[in-house]
N, C-alpha and C positions, 0 to 999 in steps of 0.2 A: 143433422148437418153433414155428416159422412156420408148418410146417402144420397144427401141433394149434388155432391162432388163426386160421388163415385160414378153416378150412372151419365152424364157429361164424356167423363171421361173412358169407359167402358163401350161408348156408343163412336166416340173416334179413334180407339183400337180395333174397333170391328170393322171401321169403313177402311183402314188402312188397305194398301193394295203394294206388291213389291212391281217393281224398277218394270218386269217382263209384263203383266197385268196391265201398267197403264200404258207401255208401249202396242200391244194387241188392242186396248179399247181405242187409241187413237188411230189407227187401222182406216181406211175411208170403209162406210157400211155400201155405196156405190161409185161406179166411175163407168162410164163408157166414152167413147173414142169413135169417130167417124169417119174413114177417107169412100175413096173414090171402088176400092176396090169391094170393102167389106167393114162391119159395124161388129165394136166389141163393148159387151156388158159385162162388169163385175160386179161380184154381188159377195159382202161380206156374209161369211155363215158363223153368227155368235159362238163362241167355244164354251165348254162347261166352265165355271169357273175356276176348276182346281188343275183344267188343263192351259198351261203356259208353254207345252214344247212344239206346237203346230198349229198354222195358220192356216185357214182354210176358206175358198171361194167358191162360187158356182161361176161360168166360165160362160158366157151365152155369145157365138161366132153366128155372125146373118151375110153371107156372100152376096155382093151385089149380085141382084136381077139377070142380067145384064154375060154376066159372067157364070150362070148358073145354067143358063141357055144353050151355053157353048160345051158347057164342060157336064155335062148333069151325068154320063157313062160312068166312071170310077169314082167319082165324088163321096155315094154315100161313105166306100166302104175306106179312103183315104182319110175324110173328116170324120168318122168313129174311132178308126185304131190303128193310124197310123200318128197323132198327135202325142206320143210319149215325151218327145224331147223338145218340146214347142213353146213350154211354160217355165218361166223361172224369174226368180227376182233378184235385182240389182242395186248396191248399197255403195255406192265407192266404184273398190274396184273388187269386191264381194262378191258373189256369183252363187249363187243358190237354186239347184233345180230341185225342181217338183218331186216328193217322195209316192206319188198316188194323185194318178188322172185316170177319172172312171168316166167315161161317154155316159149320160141320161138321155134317154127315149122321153122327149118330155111331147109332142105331136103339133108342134107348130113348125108349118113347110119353111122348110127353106132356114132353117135354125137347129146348129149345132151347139148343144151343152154339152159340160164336164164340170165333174165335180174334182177341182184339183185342193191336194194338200201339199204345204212347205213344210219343214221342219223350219225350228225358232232355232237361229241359229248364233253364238258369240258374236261371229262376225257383220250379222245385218241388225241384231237386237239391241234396242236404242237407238236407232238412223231411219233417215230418211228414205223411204225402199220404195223400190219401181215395181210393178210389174212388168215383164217384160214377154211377148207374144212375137216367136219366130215364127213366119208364115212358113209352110214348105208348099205347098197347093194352090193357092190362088194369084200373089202377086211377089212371093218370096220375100216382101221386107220385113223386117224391123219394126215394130209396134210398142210404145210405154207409154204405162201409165203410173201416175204417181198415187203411190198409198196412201199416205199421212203426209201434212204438213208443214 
């Protein structure tokens, strides 16, 4: 009888997950966003699960056609490593930038990756978080997307 109660119970301590865990699983696994200028993909990248202090994407930027025509001289080496301060996410009035944006050589034209990391931070963890994409290159605006629900 002990053991038909014990393992029930042993099997929903194990599933338990704390407050930051299911804040990161509810995380969106994709989202992208389309204007006139250029197209943005995010792509959730799974954490281990004993890490809860950093969130982490892959970043995929496609400049309009159009506009890559014009500009294609300083481009490549603007959209590799000039994008440090480009990324960051918004909870309120919270403000979280990127700890680690690393450019990927992945070989599709015309397609800028990064693998950026957040830190999990008091102030955004538990809320509702944007990503938020400063252009400085292509059309200068303002770009969010919403993480979680």
């Amino acid at each position: 009888m002990k053991k038909k109660l014990l393992i029930p119970v042993l099997l929903v301590m194990a599933s338990c997950t704390n407050v930051t865990e299911r804040w990161l699983n509810g995380m969106a696994n994709f989202r992208e966003l389309h204007s006139p200028a250029l197209s943005l993909e995010v792509m959730k990248i799974k954490p281990q699960p004993e890490d809860t202090t950093t969130l982490m994407y892959t970043i995929r930027l496609f400049p309009a056609k159009e506009w890559v025509t014009g500009h294609a001289a300083g481009l490549n080496v603007q959209l590799r490593y000039g994008m440090d301060s480009c990324f960051s996410l918004r909870s309120g009035h919270a403000h979280v930038n990127a700890n680690f944006i690393q450019p990927v050589n992945n070989g599709l034209a015309n397609c800028y990756e990064y693998l950026v990391s957040f830190p999990v931070t008091k102030a955004i963890k538990a809320k509702k978080v944007q990503l938020v994409y400063q252009d400085k290159f292509i059309d200068e605006k303002e770009y969010r997307l919403q993480l979680n629900n």
